[in-house]
ROSE-48317 format. One record per residue: residue in three letters; x, y negated, z negated of N, C-alpha, C, O in turn. Coordinates in steps of 0.2 Angstrom, whole numbers, padded with zeros to 4 digits, always signed. Each point is the difference from the previous one (the first is absolute). Layout:
ALAXYZXYZXYZXYZ
...
//
This chain:
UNK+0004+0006+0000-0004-0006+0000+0004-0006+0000-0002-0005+0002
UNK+0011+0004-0005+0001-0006-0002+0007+0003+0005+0005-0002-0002
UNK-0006+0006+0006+0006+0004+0003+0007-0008+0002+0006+0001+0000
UNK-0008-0008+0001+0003-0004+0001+0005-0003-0005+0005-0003+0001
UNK-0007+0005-0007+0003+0000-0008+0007+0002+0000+0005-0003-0003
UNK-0006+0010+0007+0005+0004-0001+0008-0001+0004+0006+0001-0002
UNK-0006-0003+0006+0005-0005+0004+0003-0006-0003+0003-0004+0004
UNK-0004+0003-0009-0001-0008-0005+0006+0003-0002+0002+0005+0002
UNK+0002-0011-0007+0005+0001-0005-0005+0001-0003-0006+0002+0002
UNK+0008-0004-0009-0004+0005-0009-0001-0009-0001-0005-0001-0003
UNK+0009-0003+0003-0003-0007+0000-0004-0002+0004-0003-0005-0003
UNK+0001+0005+0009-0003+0000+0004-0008+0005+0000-0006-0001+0002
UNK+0009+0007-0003-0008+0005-0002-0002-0005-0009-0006-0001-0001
UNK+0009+0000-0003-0004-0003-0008-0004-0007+0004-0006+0000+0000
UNK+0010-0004+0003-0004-0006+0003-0008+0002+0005-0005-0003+0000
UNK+0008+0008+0002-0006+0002+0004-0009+0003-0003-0006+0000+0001
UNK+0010+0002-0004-0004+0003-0005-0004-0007-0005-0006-0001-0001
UNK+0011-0003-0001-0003-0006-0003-0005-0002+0002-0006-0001-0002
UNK+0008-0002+0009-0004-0002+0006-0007+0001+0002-0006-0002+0001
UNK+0009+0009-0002-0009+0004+0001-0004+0000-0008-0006+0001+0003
UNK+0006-0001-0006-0004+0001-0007-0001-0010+0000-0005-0002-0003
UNK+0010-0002+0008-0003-0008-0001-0004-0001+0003-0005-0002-0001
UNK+0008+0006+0009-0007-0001+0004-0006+0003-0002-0005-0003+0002
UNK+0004+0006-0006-0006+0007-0002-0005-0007-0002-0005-0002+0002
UNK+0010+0000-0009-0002-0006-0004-0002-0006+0002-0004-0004-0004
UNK+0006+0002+0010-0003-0006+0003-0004+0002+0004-0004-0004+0001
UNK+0003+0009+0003-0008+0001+0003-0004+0001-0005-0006-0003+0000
UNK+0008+0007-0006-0007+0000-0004-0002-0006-0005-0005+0001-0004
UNK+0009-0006+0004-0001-0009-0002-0005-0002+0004-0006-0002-0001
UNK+0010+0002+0007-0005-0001+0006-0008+0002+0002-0005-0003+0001
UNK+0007+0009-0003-0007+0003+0001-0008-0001-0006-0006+0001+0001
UNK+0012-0002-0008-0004-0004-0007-0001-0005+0002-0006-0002-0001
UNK+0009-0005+0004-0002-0005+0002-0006-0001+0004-0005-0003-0002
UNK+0005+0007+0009-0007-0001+0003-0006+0002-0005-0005-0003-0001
UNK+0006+0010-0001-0005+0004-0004-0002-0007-0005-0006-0002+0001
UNK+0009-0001-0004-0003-0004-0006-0003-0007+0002-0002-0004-0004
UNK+0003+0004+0011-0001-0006+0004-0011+0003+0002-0005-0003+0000
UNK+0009+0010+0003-0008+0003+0001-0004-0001-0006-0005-0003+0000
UNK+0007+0007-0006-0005+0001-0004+0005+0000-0008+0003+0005-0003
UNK-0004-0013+0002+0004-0003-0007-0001+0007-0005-0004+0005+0000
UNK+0008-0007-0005-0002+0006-0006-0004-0005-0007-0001-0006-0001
UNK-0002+0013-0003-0005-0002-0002+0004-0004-0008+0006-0002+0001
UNK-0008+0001-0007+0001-0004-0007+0006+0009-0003+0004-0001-0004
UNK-0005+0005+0008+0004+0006-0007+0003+0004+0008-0003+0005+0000
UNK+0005-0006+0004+0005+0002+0005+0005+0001-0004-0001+0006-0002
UNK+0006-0009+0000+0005-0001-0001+0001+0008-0006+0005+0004+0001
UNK-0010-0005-0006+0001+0007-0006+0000+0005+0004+0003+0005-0001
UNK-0008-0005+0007+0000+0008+0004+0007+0002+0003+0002+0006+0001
UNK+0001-0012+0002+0006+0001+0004+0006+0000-0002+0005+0001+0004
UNK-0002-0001-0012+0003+0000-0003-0001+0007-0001+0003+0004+0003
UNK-0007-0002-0006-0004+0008-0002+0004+0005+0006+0004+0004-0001
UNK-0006-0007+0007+0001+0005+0005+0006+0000+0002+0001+0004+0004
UNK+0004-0009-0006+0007-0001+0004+0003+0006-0005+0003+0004+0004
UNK-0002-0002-0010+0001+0005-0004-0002+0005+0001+0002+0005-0003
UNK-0008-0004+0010-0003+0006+0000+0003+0003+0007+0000+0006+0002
UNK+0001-0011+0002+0003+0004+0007+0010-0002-0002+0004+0003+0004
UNK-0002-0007-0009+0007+0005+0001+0001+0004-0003+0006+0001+0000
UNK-0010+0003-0004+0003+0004-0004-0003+0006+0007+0003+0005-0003
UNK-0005-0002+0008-0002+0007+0007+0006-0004+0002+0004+0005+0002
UNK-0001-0010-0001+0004-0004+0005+0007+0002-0004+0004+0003+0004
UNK-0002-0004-0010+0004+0005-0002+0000+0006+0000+0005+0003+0002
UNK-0009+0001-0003-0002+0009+0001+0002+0000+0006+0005+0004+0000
UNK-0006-0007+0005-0001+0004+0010+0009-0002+0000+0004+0003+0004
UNK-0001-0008-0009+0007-0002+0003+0006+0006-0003+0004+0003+0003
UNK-0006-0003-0009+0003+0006-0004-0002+0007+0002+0005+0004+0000
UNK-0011-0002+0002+0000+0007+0005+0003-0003+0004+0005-0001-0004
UNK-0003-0002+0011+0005+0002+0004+0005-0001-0001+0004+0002+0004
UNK-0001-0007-0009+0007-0002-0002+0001+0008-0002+0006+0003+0002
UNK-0009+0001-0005+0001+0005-0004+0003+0007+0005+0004+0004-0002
UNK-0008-0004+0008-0002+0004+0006+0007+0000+0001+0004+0004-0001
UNK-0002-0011+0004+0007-0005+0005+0005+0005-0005+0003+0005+0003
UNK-0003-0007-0008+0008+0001-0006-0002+0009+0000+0003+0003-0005
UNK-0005+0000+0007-0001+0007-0001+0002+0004+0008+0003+0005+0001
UNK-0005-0009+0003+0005+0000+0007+0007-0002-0001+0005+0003+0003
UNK-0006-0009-0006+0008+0000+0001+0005+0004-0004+0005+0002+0002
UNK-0007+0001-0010+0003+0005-0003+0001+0008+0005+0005+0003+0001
UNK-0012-0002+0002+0001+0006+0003+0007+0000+0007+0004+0004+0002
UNK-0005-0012-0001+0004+0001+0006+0010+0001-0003+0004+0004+0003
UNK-0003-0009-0008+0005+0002-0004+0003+0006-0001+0006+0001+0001
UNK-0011+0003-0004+0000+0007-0001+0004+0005+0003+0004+0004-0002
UNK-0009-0004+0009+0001+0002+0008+0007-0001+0001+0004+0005+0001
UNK-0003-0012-0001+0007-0001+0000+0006+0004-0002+0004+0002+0004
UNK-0005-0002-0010+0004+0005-0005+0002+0005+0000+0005+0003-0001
UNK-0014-0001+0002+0002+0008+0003+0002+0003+0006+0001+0006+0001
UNK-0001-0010+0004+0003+0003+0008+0005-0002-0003+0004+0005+0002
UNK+0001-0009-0005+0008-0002+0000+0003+0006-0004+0006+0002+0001
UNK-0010+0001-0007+0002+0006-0002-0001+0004+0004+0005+0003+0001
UNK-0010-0002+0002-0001+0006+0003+0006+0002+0007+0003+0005+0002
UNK-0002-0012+0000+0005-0001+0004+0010+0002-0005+0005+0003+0002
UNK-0005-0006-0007+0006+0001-0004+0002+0009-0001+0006+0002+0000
UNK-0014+0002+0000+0000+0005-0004+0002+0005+0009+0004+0005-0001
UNK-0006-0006+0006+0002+0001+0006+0006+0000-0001+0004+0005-0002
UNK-0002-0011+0004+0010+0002+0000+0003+0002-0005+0006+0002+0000
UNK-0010-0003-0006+0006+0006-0006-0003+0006+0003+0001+0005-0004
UNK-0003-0004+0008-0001+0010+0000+0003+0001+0006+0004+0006+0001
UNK-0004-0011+0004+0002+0000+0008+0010+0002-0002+0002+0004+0004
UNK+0001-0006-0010+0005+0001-0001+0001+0009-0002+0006+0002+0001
UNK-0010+0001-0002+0001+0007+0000+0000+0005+0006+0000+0006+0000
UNK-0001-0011+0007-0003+0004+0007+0009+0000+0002+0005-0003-0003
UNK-0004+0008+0007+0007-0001+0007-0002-0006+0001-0006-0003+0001
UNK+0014+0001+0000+0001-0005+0004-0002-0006+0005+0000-0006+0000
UNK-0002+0011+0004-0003-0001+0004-0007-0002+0000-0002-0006+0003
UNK-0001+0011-0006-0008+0000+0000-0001-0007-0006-0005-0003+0002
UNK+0010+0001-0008+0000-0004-0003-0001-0006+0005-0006-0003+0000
UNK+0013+0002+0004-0001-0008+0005-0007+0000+0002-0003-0005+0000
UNK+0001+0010+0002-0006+0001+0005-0007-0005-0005-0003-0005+0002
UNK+0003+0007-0008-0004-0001-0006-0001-0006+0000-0005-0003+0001
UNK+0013-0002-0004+0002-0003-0002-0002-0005+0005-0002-0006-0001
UNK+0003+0008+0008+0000-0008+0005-0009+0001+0001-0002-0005-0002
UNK-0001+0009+0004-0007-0001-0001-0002-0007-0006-0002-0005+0001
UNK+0006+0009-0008-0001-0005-0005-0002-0008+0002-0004-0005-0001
UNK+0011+0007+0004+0004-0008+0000-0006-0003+0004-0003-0005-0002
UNK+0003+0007+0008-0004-0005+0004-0006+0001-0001-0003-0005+0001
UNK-0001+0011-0004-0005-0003-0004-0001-0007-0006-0004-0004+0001
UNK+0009+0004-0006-0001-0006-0002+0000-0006+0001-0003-0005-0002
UNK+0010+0006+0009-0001-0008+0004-0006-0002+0002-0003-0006+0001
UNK+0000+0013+0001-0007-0002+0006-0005-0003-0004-0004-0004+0002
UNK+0004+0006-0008-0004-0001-0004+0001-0007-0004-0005-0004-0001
UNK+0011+0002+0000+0001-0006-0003+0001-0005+0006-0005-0005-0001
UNK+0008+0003+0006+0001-0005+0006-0008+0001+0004-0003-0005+0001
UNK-0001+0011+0000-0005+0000+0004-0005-0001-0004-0002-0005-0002
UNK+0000+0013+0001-0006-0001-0003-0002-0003-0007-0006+0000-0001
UNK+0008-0003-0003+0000-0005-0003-0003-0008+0002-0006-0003-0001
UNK+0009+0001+0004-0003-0006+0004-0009+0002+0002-0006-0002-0001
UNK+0008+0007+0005-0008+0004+0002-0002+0001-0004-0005+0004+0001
UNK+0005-0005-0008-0004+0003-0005-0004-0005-0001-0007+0000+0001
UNK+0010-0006-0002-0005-0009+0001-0007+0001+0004-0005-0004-0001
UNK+0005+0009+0005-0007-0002+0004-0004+0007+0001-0004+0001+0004
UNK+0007+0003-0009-0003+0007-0002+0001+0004+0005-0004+0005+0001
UNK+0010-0006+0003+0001+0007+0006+0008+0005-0004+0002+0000-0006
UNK+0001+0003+0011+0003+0005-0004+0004+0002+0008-0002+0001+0005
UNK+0008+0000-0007+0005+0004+0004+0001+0005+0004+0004+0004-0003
UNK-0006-0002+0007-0001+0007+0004+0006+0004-0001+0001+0006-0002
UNK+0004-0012+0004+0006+0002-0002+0002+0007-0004+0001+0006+0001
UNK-0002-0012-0007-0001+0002-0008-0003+0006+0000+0004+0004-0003
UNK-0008-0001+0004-0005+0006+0000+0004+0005+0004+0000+0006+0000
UNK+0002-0009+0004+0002+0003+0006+0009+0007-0003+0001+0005+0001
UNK+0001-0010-0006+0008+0002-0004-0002+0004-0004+0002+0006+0000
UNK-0009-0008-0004-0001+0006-0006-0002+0006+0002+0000+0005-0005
UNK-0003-0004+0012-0002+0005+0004+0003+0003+0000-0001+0006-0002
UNK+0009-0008+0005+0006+0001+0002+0004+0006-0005+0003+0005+0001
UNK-0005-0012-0008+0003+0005-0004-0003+0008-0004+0003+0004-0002
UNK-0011-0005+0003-0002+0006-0004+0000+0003+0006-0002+0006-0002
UNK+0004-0004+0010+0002+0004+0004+0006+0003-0001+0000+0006+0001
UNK+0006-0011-0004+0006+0004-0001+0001+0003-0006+0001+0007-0001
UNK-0002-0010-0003-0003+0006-0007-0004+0007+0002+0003+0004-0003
UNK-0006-0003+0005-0005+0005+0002+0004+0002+0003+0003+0005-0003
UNK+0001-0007+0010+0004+0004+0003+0009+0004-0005+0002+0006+0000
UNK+0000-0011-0003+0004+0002-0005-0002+0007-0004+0003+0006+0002
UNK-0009-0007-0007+0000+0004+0000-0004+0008+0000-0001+0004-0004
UNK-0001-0005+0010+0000+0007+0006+0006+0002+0002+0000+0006+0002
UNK+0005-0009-0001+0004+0002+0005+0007+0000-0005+0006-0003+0002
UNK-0007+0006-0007+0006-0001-0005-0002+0007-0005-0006+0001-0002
UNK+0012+0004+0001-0002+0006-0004+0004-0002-0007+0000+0004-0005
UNK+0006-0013+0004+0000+0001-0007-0002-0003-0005-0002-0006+0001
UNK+0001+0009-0006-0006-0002-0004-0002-0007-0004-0005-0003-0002
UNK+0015+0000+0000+0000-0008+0000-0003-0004+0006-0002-0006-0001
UNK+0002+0009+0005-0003-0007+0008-0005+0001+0000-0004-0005+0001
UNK-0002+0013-0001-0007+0001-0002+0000-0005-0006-0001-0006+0002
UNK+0001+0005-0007+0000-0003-0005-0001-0008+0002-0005-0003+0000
UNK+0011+0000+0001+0000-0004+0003-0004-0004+0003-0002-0005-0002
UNK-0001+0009+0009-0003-0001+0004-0009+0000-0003-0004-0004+0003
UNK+0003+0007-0006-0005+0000-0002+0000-0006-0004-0005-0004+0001
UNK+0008+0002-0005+0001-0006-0005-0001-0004+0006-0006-0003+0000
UNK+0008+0001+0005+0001-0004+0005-0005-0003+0002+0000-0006+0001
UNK-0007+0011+0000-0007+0001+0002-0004-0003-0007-0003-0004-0002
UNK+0004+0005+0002-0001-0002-0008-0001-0006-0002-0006-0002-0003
UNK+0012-0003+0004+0003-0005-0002-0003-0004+0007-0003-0005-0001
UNK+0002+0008+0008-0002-0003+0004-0008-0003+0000-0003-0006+0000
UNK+0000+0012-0001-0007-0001-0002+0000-0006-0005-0003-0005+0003
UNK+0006+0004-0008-0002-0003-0007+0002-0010+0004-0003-0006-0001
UNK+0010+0007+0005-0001-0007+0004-0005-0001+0006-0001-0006+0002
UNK-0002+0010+0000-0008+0001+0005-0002-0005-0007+0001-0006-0001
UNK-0004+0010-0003-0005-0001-0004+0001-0008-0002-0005-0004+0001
UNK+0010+0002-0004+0002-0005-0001+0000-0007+0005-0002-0005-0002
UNK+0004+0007+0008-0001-0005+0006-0008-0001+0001-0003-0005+0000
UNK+0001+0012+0000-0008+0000+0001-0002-0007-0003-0002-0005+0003
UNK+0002+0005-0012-0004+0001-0003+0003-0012-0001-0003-0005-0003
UNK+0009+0005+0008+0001-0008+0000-0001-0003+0004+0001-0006+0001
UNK-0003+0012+0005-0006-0004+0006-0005+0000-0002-0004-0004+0003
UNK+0001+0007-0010-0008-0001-0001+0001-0007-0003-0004-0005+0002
UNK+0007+0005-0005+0000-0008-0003+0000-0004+0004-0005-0004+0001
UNK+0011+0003+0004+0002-0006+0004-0007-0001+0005-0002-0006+0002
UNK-0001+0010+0000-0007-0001+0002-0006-0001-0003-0005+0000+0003
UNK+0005+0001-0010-0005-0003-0006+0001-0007+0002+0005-0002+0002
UNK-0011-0002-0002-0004-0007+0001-0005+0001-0005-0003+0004-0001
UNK+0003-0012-0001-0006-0001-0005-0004-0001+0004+0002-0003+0004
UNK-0010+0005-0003-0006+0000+0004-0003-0006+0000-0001-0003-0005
UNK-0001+0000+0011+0000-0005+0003-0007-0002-0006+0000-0005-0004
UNK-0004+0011+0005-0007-0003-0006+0001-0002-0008-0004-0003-0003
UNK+0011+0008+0001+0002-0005-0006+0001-0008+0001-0003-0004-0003
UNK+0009+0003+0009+0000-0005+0001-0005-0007+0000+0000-0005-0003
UNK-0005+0007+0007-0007-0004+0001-0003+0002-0006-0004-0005-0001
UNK+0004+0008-0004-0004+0000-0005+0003-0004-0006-0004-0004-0003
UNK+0010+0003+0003+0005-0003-0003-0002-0008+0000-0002-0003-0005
UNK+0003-0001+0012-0001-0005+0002-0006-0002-0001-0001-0006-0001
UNK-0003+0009+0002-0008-0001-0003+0000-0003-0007-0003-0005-0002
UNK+0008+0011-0001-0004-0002-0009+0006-0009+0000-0003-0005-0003
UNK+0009+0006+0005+0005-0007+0000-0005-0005+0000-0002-0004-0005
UNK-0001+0006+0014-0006-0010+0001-0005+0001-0003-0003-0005+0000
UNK-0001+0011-0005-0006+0000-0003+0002-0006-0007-0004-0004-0003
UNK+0010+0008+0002+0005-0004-0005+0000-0006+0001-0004-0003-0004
UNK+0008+0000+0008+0001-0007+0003-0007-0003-0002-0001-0004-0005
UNK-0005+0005+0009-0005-0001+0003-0004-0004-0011-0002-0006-0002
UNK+0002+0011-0001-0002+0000-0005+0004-0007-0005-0003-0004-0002
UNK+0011+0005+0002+0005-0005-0001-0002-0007+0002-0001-0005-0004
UNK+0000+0005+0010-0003-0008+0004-0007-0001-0004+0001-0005-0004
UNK-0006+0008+0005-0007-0002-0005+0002-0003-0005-0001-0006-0001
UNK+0005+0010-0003+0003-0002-0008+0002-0007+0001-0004-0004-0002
UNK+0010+0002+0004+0002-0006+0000-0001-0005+0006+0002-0006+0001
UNK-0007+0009+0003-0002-0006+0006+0001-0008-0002+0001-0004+0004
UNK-0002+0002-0009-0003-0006-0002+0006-0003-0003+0001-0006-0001
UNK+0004+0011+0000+0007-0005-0006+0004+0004+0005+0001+0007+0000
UNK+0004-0013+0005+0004+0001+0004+0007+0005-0004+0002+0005+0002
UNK+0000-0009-0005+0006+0002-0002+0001+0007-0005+0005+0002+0000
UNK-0010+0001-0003-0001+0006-0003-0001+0005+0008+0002+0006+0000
UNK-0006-0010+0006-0002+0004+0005+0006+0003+0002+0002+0006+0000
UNK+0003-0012+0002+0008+0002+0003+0004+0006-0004+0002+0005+0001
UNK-0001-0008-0006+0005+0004-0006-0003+0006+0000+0005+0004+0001
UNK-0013+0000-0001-0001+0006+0002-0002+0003+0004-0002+0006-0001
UNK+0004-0011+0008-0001+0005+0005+0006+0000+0002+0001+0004+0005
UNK+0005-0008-0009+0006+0002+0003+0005+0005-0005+0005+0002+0002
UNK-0009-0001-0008+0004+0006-0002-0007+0009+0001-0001+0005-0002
UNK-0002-0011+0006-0003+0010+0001+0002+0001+0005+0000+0006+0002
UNK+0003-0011+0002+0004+0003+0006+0007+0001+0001+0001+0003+0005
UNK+0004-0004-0010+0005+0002-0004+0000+0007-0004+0004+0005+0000
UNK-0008-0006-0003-0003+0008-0003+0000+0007+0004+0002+0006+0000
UNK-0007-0010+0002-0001+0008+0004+0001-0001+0005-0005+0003+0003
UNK+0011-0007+0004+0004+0001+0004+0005+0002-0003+0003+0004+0004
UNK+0000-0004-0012+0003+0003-0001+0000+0007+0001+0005+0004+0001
UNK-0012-0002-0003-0004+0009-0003+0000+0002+0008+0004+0004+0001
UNK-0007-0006+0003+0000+0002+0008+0008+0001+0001+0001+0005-0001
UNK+0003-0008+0002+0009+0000+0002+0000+0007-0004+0000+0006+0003
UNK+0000-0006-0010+0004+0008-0003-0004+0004+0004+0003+0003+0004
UNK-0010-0003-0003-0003+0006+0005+0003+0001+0005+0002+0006+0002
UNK-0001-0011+0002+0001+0001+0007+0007+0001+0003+0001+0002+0005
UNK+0005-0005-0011+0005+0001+0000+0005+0007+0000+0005+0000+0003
UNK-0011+0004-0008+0000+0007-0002-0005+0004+0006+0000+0006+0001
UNK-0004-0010+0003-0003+0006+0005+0002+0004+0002-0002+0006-0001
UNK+0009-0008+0005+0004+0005+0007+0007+0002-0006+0004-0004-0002
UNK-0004+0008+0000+0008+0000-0004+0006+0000+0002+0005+0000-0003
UNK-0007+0001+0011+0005+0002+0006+0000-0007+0004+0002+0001+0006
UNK-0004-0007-0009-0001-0003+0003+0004-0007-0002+0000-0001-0006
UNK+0003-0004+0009+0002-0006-0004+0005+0000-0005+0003+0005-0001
UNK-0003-0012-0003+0005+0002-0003-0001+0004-0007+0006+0001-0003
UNK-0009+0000+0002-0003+0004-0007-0001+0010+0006-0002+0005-0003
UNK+0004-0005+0008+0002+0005+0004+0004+0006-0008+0003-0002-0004
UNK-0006+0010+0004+0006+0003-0003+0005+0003+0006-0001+0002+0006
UNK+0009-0003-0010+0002+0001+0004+0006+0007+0002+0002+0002-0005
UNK+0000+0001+0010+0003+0006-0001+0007+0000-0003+0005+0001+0002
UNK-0008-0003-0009+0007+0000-0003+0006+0005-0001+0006-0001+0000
UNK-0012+0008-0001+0004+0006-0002+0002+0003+0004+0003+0005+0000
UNK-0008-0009+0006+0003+0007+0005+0008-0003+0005+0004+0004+0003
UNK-0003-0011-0005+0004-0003+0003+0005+0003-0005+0005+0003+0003
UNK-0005-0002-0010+0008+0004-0002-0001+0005+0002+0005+0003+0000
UNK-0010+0000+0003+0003+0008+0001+0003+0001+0007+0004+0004+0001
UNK-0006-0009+0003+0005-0002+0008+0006-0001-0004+0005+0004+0001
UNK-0002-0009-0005+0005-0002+0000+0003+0005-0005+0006+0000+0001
UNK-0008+0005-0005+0005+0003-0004+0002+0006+0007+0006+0003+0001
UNK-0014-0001+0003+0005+0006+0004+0003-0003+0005+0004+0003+0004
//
């Protein structure tokens, strides 16, 4: 929905954010001006609308904390994800070291350029929730040589081995899987819209209040737009975790290129 956000700096997506929670704020000024121009308020307006500004931000808090809640549980899982394909990949080449020679390099260079692909390619591709064919392409690769290792080997350290190998492979599948699901998790467009609703219902109620006394008007419609521009930014900040600069990044797997 704010896909434009995401190409910003991190000072540039906060101002943006600002922005819209002011614009929110000044159409629904706007919109209480005409309204009270059509049909003024009565002697006790004012008791009912104070009543209700307490009653729509506290769902307005609810809808923002369930999704802030959703975001920060994407971005743990995607973490995670991380962690364990870099082990799964560490725990690979300490086993790759008990194969022949040979069959080691074999292992080993798979490795390798699986992690560059995965860290130089499919990384960036992750920002827009696609995935490396590449990438799928090496792991393939590798649970084909494992399999073949060990069929076509009668000693019991390289069966051993080799089955560990498969093993270890599957568990970096699972792990990569499991950080394209994230990277293509989005907060749902209808949170979004529902969100923005309760903000200008907000706004809207704000304006009623102080319509009449400028200077209370300003100071709170300009820290409700400070406020929760700032509650929007940690959201959307946190949307994409593959994303921007709040991006997580392939930290572990970059030592594991440079140690082997």
């Amino acid at each position: 929905m704010f896909d434009f956000m995401y190409d910003l700096p991190e000072w540039a997506m906060f101002a943006a954010c600002v922005l819209l929670v002011g614009g929110l704020s000044v159409a629904a000024l706007i919109l209480m001006i005409v309204f009270r121009r059509l049909w003024p308020p009565g002697p006790r307006a004012y008791n009912m609308i104070s009543t209700m500004l307490s009653g729509i931000l506290l769902p307005t808090g609810i809808v923002i904390a369930f999704v802030a809640s959703d975001i920060w549980q994407q971005d743990a899982k995607g973490r995670t994800a991380v962690e364990q394909e870099a082990i799964a990949v560490a725990d690979t080449l300490r086993i790759a070291k008990f194969l022949p020679v040979e069959l080691r390099e074999q292992v080993t260079g798979v490795l390798d350029d699986y992690i560059r692909e995965v860290i130089e390619i499919e990384w960036p591709l992750m920002g827009d929730g696609r995935a490396s064919q590449v990438a799928e392409d090496q792991l393939e690769t590798l649970m084909i040589l494992s399999v073949e290792i060990e069929s076509g080997t009668s000693q019991l350290a390289s069966r051993r081995a080799a089955e560990e190998l498969r093993r270890y492979t599957t568990d970096i599948e699972n792990a990569r899987n499991q950080r394209l699901l994230v990277a293509q998790g989005r907060v749902l467009p209808t949170k979004w819209a529902a969100l923005l609703v309760l903000l200008f219902t907000a706004a809207c109620v704000l304006s009623e209040l102080h319509l009449n006394h400028r200077r209370p008007l300003v100071l709170s419609m300009a820290l409700f737009s400070l406020g929760f521009g700032a509650t929007l930014y940690m959201v959307a900040s946190f949307d994409r975790p593959f994303t921007g600069t709040t991006v997580i990044e392939p930290t572990s797997l970059s030592v594991l290129l440079v140690r082997g």
